[in-house]
N, C-alpha and C positions, 0 to 999 in steps of 0.2 A: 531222503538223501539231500544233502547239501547243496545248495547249489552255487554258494560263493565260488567266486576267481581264487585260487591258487594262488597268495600273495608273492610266492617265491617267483611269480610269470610278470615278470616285466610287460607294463599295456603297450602298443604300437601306433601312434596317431595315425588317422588316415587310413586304417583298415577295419574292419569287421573287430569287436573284441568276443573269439572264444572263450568257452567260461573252462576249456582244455587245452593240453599242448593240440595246435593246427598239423595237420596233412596237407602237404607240400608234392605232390604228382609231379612230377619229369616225364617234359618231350621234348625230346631229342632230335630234332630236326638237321640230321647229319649224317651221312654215311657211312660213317666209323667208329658210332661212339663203340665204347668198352662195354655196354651193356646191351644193348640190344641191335647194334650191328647192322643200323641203317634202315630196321623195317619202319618209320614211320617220317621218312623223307622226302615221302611228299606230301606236299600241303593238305591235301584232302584226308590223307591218312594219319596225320598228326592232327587237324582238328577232328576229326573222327574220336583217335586215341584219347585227347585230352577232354574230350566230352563222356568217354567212358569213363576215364581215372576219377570225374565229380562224379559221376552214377554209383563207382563204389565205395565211394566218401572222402575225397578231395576239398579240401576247402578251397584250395588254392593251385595254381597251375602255375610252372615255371617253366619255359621255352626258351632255350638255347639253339645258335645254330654253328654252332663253333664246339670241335671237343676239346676236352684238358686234359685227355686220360694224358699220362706219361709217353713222350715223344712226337705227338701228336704236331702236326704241322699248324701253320696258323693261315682259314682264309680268308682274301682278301674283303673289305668293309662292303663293297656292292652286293657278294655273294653272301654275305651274312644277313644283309638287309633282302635280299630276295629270299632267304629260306627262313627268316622269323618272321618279318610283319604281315604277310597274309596269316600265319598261323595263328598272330596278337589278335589279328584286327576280326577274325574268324570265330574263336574264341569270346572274345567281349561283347562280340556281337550278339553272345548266344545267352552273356550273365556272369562268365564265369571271372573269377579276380583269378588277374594274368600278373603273373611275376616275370620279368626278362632277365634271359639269364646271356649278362653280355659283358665285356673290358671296354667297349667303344661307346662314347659319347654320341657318337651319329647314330646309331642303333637304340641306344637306353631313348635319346629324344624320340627318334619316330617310335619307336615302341609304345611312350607314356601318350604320346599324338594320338598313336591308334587305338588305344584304349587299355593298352596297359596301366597295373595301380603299385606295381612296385621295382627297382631295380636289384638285382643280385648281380653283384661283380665279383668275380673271383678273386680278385688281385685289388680288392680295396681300392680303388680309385689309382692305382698304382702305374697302372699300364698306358693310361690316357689321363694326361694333365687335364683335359677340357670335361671330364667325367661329372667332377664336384660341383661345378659351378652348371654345369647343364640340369644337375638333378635338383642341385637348390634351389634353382629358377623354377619347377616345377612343385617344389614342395612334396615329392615323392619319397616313400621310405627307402632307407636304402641299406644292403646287408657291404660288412664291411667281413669278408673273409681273412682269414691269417693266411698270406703270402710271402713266398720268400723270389717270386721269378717262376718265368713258365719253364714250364717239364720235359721241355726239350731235351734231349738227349739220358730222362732218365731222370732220378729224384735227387734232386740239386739243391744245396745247402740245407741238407738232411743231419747237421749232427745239434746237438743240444748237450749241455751240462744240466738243464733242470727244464726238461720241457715245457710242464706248465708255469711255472716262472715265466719262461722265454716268451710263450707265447699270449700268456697275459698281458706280457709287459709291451710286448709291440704289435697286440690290438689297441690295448690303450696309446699308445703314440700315434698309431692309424687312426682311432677314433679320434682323437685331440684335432689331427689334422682335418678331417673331415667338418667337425663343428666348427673349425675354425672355415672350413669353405663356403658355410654356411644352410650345412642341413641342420633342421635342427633335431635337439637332445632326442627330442622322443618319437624320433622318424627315424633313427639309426637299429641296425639289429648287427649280432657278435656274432661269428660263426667260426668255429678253430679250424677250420681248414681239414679234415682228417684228409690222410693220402695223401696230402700237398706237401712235399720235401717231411713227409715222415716217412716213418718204417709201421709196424705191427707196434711194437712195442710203445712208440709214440702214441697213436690213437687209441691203446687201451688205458694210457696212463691220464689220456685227457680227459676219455669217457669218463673216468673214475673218480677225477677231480672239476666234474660240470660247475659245483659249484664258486669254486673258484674264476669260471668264466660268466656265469651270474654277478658275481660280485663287481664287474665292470658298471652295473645297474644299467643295463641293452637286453632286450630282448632275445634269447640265444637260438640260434637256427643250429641243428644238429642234422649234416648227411653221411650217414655212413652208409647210405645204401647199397651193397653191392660190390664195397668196396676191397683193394686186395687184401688186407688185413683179419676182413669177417672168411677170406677162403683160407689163411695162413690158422683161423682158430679152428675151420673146421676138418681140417688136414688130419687125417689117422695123425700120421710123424712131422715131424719137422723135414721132410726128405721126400714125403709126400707130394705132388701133385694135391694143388687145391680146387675146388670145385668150380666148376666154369659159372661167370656171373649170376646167372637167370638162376641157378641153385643157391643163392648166398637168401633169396627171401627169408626164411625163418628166420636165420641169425638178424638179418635188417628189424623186421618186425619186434625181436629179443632188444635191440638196440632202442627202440620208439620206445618200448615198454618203458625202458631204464631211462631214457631221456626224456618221458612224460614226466615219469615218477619226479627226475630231480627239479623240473620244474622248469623244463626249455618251452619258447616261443611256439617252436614249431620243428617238425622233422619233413625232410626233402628225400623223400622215397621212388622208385620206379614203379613196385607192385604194390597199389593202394590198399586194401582189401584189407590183406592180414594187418597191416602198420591202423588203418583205422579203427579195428578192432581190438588191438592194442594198447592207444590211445583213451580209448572208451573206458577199458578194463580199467586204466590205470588213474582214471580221474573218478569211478566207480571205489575204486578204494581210498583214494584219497575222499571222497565223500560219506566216507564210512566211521572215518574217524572222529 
């Protein structure tokens, strides 16, 4: 079996280079998220969690203490910084490459301090002007999500004439701005945002056309994990009642498979297990060829 890199995988300076799409573990150090509903909100039980998600094949661990499900309030920079950085610094202590998943400048710093090696922002530098120039100072990679504004009140400037167009077209204006902040090229990664001011229809058509968000030449971070979209396909009817989060695993894992295959960076899952197995499957046939 082969064991070349997958040329379609953009490399990522400053990280480990997989010779496969990466696993991407989420813990959610929050109360409310949409997915698992606060059970791992406290410190000990979030580094506990995220020491399990490398046990079942995590390459990488991403720590949030803030949700973005839709309507979701926003809190304040102290309380964000008390429910990540024990979890960062908890974590790297133990080995594991910690991704922060933050919009605040004050948080991505102490994070990268405490031994964090990469920043995920939802909102592209968007939210917090001092984001860009904190993280370049660092020289830390950084995911540049498709954002349109937070979700407050519901999914907000949700319409499109050509989605992937649209959304091609203004990572790349987001990335432009970023290089120009001064991260550089091959520290940046593309993420379409699934769920972010989309509908269902939006994130299968993005799914569908990965390569086109390859084509930006960034490394592509795909998280559909769990998202409402994967419960709208697995819905008997359209009328249906879709399956409550923690049941969307297979379809997520279904999604890693497809997101290996086209040749993404890396997938940001909840339940690691099936997504790395997956993954495996999927660079097992691409080595086949």
């Amino acid at each position: 079996m082969s064991k070349q890199p997958d040329r379609r995988r953009h490399p990522l300076a400053g990280l480990t280079a997989w010779d496969r799409c990466a696993v991407m573990g989420v813990v959610n150090v929050t109360p409310d998220s949409f997915s698992d509903g606060g059970r791992f909100f406290d410190t000990t039980a979030a580094i506990k969690h995220g020491l399990d998600l490398v046990a079942e094949g995590a390459d990488l661990v991403d720590v949030g203490g803030e949700s973005t499900r839709p309507g979701a309030t926003r809190v304040d920079e102290d309380e964000e910084l008390r429910r990540v950085i024990p979890v960062v610094r908890g974590l790297a202590s133990e080995g594991v490459t910690v991704s922060v998943d933050t919009m605040r400048a004050s948080v991505a710093a102490r994070a990268l301090a405490s031994g964090a090696a990469l920043v995920n922002d939802v909102s592209g530098g968007l939210s917090d002007p001092r984001m860009i120039p904190a993280v370049a100072d660092t020289g830390a990679p950084f995911v540049v999500m498709h954002w349109r504004g937070l979700l407050e009140g519901g999914n907000v400037k949700g319409v499109y004439a050509d989605v992937v167009t649209e959304v091609v077209d203004e990572l790349r204006t987001r990335v432009d701005a970023v290089l120009e902040g001064g991260i550089a090229p091959d520290r940046v990664v593309v993420d379409p945002g699934l769920g972010f001011s989309k509908n269902a229809d939006h994130d299968l058509t993005l799914l569908a056309h990965l390569d086109r968000l390859l084509g930006l030449g960034h490394p592509l971070l795909v998280a559909a994990s769990r998202k409402r979209f994967l419960g709208r396909v697995l819905a008997a009817d359209p009328n249906a009642a879709p399956p409550p989060a923690r049941e969307r695993d297979a379809a997520t894992a279904a999604v890693s498979a497809l997101a290996a295959h086209a040749g993404a960076w890396a997938v940001r899952v909840h339940e690691v297990r099936a997504t790395a197995d997956a993954v495996r499957v999927a660079r097992a046939v691409e080595g086949a060829r």
